[in-house]
N, C-alpha and C positions, 0 to 999 in steps of 0.2 A: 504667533505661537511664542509662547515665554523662554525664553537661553537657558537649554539644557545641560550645559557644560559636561567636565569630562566628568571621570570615573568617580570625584571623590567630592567634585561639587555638588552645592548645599547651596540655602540661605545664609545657614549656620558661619560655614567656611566661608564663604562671600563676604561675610562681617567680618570674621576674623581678619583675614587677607588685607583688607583694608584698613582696619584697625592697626594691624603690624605695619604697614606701610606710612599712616601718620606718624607712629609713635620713632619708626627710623629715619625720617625724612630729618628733623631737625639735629639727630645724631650726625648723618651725613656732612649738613649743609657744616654745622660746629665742628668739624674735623676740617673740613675743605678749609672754613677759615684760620683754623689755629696753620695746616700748613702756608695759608697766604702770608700769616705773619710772621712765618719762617719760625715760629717756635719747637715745629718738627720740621727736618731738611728730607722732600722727594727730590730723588731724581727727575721724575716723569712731571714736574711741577713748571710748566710752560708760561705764565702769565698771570695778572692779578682780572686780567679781563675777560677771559675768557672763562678763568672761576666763579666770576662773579655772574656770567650769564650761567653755567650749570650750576651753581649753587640757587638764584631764582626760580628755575625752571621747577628743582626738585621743591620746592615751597609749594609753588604754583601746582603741582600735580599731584603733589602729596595730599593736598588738602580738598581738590577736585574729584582726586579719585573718591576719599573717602565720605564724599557728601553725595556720589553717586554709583546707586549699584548697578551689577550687572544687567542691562536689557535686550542685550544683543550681542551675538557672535563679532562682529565686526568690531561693535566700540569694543571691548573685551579686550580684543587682538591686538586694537590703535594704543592703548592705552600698556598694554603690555611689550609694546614693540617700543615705547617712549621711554616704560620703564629700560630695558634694555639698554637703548641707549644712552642714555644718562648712567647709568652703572657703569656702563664699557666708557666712557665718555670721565669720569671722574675718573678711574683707575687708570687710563689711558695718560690725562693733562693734567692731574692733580695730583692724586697719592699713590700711585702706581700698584701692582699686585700684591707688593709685598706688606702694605698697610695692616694692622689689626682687624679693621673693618674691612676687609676684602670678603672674608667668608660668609659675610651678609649679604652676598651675592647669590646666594645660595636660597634665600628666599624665594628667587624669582623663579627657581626651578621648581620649587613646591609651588607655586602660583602656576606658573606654564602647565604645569601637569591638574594640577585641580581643576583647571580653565579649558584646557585641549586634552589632556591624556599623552601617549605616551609620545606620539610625531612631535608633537611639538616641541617636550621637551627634551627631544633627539636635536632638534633644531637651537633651543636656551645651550644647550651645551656647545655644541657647534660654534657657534657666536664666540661664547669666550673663550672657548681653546684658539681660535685663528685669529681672535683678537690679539689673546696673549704672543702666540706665534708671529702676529707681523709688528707687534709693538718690539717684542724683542729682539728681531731682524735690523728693523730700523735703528732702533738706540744700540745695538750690541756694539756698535766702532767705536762710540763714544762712550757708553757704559757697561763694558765689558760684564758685570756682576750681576744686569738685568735679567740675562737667560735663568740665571738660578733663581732668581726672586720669582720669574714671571712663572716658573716651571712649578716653583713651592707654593705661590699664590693661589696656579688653579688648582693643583691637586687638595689644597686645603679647600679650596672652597668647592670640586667636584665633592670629595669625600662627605663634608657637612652635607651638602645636596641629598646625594645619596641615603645617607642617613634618615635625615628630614622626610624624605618621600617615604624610606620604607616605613620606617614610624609610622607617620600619617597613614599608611597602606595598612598597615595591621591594625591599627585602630579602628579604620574606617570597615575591613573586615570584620572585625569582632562586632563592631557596631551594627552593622547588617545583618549581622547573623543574629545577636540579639533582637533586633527588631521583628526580622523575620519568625524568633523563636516565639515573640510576645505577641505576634498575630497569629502563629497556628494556636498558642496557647488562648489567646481572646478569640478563635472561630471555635476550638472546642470548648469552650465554657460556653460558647450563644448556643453551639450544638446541643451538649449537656442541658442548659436553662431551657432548651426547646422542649427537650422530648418529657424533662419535668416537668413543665411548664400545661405540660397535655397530660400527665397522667392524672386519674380521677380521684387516687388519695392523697394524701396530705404527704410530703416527702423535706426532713432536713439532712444539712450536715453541718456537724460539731467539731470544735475540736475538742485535744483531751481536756478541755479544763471545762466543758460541755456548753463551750460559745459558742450562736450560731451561725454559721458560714455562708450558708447558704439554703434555701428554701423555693417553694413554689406556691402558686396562687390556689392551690388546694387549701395550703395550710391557714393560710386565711381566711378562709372562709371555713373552714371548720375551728378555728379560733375566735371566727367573730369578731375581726381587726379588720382595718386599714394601717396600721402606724407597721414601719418599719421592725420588720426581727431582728435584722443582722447585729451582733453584737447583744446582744440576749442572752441571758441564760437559759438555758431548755429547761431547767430545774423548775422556773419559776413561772414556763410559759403552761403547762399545764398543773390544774390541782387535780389529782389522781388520788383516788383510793381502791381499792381494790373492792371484792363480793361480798368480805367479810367487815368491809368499813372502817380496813385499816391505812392511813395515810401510804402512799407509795409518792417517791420522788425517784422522775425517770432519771436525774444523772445517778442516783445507784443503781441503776439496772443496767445502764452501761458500763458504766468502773468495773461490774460483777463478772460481766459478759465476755468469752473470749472466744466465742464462734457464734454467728447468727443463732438469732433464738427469737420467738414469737409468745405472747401473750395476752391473752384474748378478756381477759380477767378484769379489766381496769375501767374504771368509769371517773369520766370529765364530770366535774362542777363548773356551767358557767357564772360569773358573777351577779347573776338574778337570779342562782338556784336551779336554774336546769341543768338536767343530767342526763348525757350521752354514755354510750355502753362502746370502748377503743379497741381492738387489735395493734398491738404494735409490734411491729418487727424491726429489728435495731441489728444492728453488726459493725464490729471492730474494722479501721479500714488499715490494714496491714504493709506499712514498707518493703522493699527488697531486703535481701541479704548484698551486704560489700566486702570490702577485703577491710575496710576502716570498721566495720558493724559485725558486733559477735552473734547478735539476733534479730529478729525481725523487730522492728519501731511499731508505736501506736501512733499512728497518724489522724484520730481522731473513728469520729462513727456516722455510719449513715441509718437513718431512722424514715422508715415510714410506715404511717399512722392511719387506720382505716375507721368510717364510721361503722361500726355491725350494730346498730340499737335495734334496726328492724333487723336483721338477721336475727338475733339474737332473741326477741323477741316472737320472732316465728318458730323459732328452733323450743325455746319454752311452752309456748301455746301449744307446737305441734304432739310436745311431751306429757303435757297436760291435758290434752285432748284423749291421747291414746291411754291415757292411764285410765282417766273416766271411764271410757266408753271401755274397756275392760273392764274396770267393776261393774258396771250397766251391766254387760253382756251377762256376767259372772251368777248373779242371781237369778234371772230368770232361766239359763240355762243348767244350773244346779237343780231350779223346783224342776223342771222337768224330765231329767235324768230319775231324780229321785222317784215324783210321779211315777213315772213306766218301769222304773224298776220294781217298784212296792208293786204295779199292778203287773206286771209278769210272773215276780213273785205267788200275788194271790191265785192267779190262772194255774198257775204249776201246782199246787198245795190244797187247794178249795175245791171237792165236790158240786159242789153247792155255792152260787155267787150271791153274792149282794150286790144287786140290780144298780142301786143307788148311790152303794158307795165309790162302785166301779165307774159310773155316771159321773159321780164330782170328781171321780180322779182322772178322767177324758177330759172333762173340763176344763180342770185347773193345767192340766196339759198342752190344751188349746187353746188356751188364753193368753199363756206364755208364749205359746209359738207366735200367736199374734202381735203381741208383744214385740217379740223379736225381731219379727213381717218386717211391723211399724218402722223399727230402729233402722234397721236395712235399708227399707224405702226410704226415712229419712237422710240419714249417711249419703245415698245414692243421689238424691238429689242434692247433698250439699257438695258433693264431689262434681258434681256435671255444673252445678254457677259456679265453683272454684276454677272449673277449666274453662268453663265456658261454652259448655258443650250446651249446643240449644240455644244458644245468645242470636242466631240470625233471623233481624225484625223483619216482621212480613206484616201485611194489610190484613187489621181484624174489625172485622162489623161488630161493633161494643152488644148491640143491643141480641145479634142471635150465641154470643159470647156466652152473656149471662142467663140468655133463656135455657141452651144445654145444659149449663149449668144447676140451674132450678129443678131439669127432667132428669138431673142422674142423683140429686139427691132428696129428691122428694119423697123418694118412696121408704128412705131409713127414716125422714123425717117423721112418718104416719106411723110407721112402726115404734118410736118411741112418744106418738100422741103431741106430734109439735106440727105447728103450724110454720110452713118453709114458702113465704112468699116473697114477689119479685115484683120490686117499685122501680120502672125506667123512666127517664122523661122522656119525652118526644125526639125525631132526630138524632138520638146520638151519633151519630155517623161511625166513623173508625179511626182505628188509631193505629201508630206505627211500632209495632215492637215486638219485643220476644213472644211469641203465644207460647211456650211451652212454660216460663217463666209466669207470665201472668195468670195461667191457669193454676199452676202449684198455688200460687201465693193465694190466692183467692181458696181455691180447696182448704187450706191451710187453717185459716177464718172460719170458714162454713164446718168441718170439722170438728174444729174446739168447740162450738156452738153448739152443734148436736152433741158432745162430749158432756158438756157444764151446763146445758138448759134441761131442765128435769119437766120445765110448762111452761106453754106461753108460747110464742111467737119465734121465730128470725127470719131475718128480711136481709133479700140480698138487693142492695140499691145501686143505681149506675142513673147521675145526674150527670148535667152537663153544664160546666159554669168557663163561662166565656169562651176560652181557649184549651179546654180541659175535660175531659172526663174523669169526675170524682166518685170511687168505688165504694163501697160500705157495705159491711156485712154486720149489720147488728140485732143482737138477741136479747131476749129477759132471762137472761141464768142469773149464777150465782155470782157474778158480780169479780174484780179483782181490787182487792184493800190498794191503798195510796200506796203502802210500803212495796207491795211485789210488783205493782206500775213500772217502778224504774228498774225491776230485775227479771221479768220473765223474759228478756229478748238474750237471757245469756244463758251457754249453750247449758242443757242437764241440769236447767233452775226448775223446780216444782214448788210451790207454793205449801207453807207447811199446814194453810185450812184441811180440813178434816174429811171436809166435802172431795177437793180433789187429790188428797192420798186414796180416797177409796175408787178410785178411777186410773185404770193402767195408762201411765204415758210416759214418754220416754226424756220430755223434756228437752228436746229438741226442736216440736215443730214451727216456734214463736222465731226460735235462730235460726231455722233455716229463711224464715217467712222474712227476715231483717235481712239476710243475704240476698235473699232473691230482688227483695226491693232496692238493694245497691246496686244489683248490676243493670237494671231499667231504669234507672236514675230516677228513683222518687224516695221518698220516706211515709213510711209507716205513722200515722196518727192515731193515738189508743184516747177515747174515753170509756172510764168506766166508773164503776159505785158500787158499791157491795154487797148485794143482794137485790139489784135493782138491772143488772145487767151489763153487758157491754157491746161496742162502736170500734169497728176495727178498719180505719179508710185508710187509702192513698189516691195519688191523682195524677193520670197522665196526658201528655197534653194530645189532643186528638190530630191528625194528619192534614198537612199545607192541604188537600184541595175541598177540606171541612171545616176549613177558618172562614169562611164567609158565611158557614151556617151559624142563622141565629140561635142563641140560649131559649131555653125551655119554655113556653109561654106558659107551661101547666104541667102538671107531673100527673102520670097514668100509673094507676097501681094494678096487679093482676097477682091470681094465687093461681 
C-alpha cells in the first residue's frame, strides 16, 4: 500500500519538502565553512574535522533525499530522524543556536508534521529544546552567555515553526475545502447534465450576453448537429420567424423577458428549407439579494425548446375538421327545418292538400335526413379507426367474406338495373385482421359503385397472388378525371362533375375508406378513366397456416 502520510501530506508537498531541502543544504554546508575559517567566531565551534564530516553528510542527504520520494513510513522516518541529527549536530559543534540560520530548523517541524502529524512533531520539538537544554548545561562554566543564545535560538526557531505549520494548516484547509466545494459543485453539474440529458426536449443555458453554457442531447438533435454548442450564440443557433413570416431572433426575446414566458408561435428553418413549428419557454435566471447587491443580478436564462409541428398540425386539422363538417351539417339541416316547417305550415292553413307537393316536401326531407344518416355513419366510423375501436384481428374465410357480401347488396343492385357480381379464385383461404375494418372499407367501394354506375356491371373480386389476397371492387360508372384521382381521399372533397353534384354525398367516404386502410396496413390502389369506369383494390397478406396454399390455377366467376 502507497505512504499515506500525515494531515497535510501530498505528492504536491513531498516535492516541495525536498526541493527546500536541496536548495538549504548547500546554504548550510557554506555557513559551516565560512565558520571553519573562522570568518565568523562560534563558540560551539569544536574542530575542522568533525565539520568537515557533518558538512558531507548534509551533501550526501540533501541530494539523496531529493532524488528519492517518499515510499514508505519507515524510510520517511530514517531519513527525517538523519535530518534531525545533522541540524542538532551543526548547531551543537559548529554554529551554535544563536547563528542566523538557526531558525531553518524550523523547516523540519513542518516536514515532521506533513510526514507524521502532530506526535511526531510533539517529538521535532522535544529534540531541540533538550538539545538546547543540555548543550547549555554543558558549556555554561565555560561560556557563561550560551544559556541566552541557546534560550533566544529555540524560541526564534519554535516561534518560526509554529508559524510555518499554521500557515501551511490554513492553506491546506482552505485548499480542501475548495476541493471539496469543486466536487459537490462537479456531482451537481453531472446530476443537473443527467436529468437534462433524459429530458425529451431540447433544453439550454445562456448567459446574458446569450452564450451558450450549457445544453443537452435533445437539442441536438433537434438542431440537426453533432458539432459542439457551447460557446455559441443562441441568436444564431436558430433562424426563427414567427406565423406572420416576420424574422424573430430568440436573444430579443430573452433581453425582453423578465419572468418566464412561453411561445408557441415560432417556426425553425432548417438549412435545406425544412420547417418545424417551436414552443419555447425561456426565463430570466435570478441571483440572491446581499448586503453588497441593491437588487436581484441577471445571471443569464434557461430555454427550453419543444417540437409541436404534429401537435400543431393536429390541433389545425382538428379546427378545420370541425369547421367543415359544421358547414356540412349546416345545409342539409337548414333544408329540413325549412322543409317541415313550410309543410306544417301548409297542414295548418290548407283545406285542401296537394298530394304531390306535400310528397316532394317528405322527400326532400328524407333525403336530407339521409343525408345526415350518411355523415354520422361516416364520422362514426372515422372515430372508432381513430381510437381503434374494432382493431382486434381475428381469422376471416376471404371467400364466405365476399360472398355475404354480394347477398347484402345485391338486391339495391337489381333495384337500380346493375349487374352486382362476384369473381373469386379458387382457395382463398383467410386472412388475419380487422373484420370490422375490412368490411367498412369494402362497403365503402361497393357503395360508390351503386352510387356513380347508372348501367353496366360491378364486380366484387377477391384473387389470390402468392402470399396475398388482392380485393377489387370494380364497376362501369362514370369514371373519375386524372385531376380528382389525386384529391378524393381528402376528407369533404366532391368532385365538381355535374353527374356527381347531382348525387348526395358527404364526401367523406373515400377518407374514411384511406383511414381504414392505414390501420390494416395496406394501401388503397385507384384505377380509373372517365366515363369508362373504376377499380378500387388493396391487398392483404393471407394468414401463416395458408402460405403453403398454392395461387389460383383459374379464376371462377359467379353472379
Amino acid at each position: 500500500m502507497a505512504y499515506q502520510g500525515g494531515p497535510l501530506f501530498t505528492d504536491t508537498s513531498d516535492k516541495a519538502i525536498r526541493l527546500v531541502s536541496l536548495i538549504a543544504t548547500p546554504i548550510f554546508v557554506i555557513y559551516n565553512l565560512i565558520v571553519m575559517s573562522g570568518a565568523v567566531h562560534s563558540d560551539s565551534y569544536v574542530g575542522i574535522l568533525p565539520a568537515m564530516v557533518i558538512s558531507m553528510l548534509w551533501l550526501i542527504l540533501g541530494v539523496a533525499v531529493y532524488y528519492s520520494s517518499a515510499k514508505n513510513g519507515k524510510a520517511v522516518a530514517f531519513r527525517l530522524a538523519l535530518y534531525h541529527v545533522l541540524a542538532l549536530a551543526t548547531l551543537v559543534f559548529i554554529t551554535g543556536f544563536a547563528n542566523p540560520f538557526a531558525p531553518a530548523m524550523s523547516v523540519l517541524f513542518l516536514a515532521t508534521y506533513v510526514y507524521f502529524g502532530w506526535g511526531a512533531l510533539s517529538f521535532s520539538i522535544a529534540a531541540v529544546c533538550t538539545t538546547a537544554a543540555v548543550d547549555a548545561y554543558v558549556r555554561s562554566a565555560a561560556h557563561p552567555g550560551i544559556v541566552l543564545d541557546n534560550i533566544l535560538g529555540t524560541v526564534s526557531i519554535l516561534t518560526l515553526g509554529a508559524a510555518l505549520v499554521s500557515i501551511i494548516t490554513a492553506q491546506e484547509i482552505r485548499r480542501r475545502s475548495l476541493v471539496h466545494s469543486q466536487a459537490r459543485e462537479k456531482l451537481q453539474y453531472e446530476r443537473t447534465m443527467a436529468i437534462i440529458n433524459n429530458l425529451n426536449d431540447a433544453a439550454l443555458s445562456v448567459d446574458t450576453k446569450g452564450t451558450v453554457l450549457m445544453y443537452n442531447a435533445a437539442c441536438l438533435s433537434l438542431l440537426d448537429t453533432n458539432d459542439s454548442l457551447k460557446g455559441a450564440a443562441v441568436g444564431k443557433l436558430f433562424t426563427l420567424t414567427d406565423t406572420d413570416s416576420h424574422t424573430v431572433n430568440l436573444f430579443d426575446i430573452l433581453r425582453a423577458s423578465t419572468r418566464s414566458q412561453t411561445r408557441d408561435d415560432l417556426i425553425h428553418t432548417y438549412s435545406d428549407g425544412e420547417q418545424i413549428r417551436l414552443e419555447v419557454t425561456s426565463a430570466p435566471i435570478k441571483g440572491s439579494f446581499s448586503r453588497h447587491k441593491k437588487a436581484e443580478t441577471n445571471g443569464g436564462y434557461i430555454i427550453i425548446v419543444r417540437d409541436v409541428t404534429k401537435r400543431k398540425s393536429l390541433e389545425e386539422e382538428r379546427d378545420e375538421f370541425i369547421s367543415v363538417v359544421s358547414h356540412e351539417l349546416r345545409t342539409p339541416i337548414t333544408i329540413v327545418e325549412g322543409t317541415v316547417s313550410n309543410l306544417a305550415l301548409i297542414l295548418s292553413k290548407t283545406d285542401t292538400l296537394d298530394k304531390k307537393r306535400v310528397e316532394e316536401m317528405v322527400t326532400t326531407a328524407h333525403d336530407q335526413v339521409l343525408y345526415l344518416a350518411k355523415m354520422v355513419n361516416d364520422l362514426s366510423t372515422l372515430s372508432r379507426a381513430e381510437r381503434g375501436v374494432g382493431d382486434s384481428p381475428e381469422r376471416i374465410d376471404v371467400a364466405e367474406l365476399l360472398q355475404n357480401l354480394h347477398r347484402q347488396y345485391e338486391k339495391e343492385a337489381k333495384a337500380k338495373k346493375l349487374r352486382l357480381t362476384l369473381d373469386l379464385g379458387t382457395k382463398l383461404g383467410h386472412i388475419h385482421t380487422s373484420r370490422l375494418y375490412v368490411e367498412e372499407l369494402l362497403q365503402n367501394f361497393i357503395t360508390n359503385s351503386l352510387k356513380y354506375t347508372d348501367k353496366g356491371t360491378i364486380t366484387i373480386i377477391g384473387k389470390k397472388k402468392r402470399s396475398a389476397i388482392r380485393f377489387t371492387v370494380k364497376d362501369t360508372g362514370i369514371g373519375i378525371s386524372r385531376g380528382d384521382q389525386t384529391k378524393i381521399f381528402n376528407k369533404f372533397y366532391r368532385s365538381e362533375d355535374y353527374r356527381i353534384r347531382e348525387t348526395s354525398g358527404t364526401g367523406l367516404g373515400l377518407y374514411v375508406s384511406a383511414k381504414l386502410a392505414h390501420k390494416i396496413q395496406t394501401k388503397i390502389e385507384l384505377t380509373s378513366r372517365l366515363n369508362h369506369g373504376s377499380s378500387f383494390s388493396f391487398e392483404l397478406p393471407t394468414s401463416e397456416d395458408d402460405l403453403s396454399t398454392s395461387p389460383d390455377p383459374g379464376d371462377t366467376a359467379q353472379s
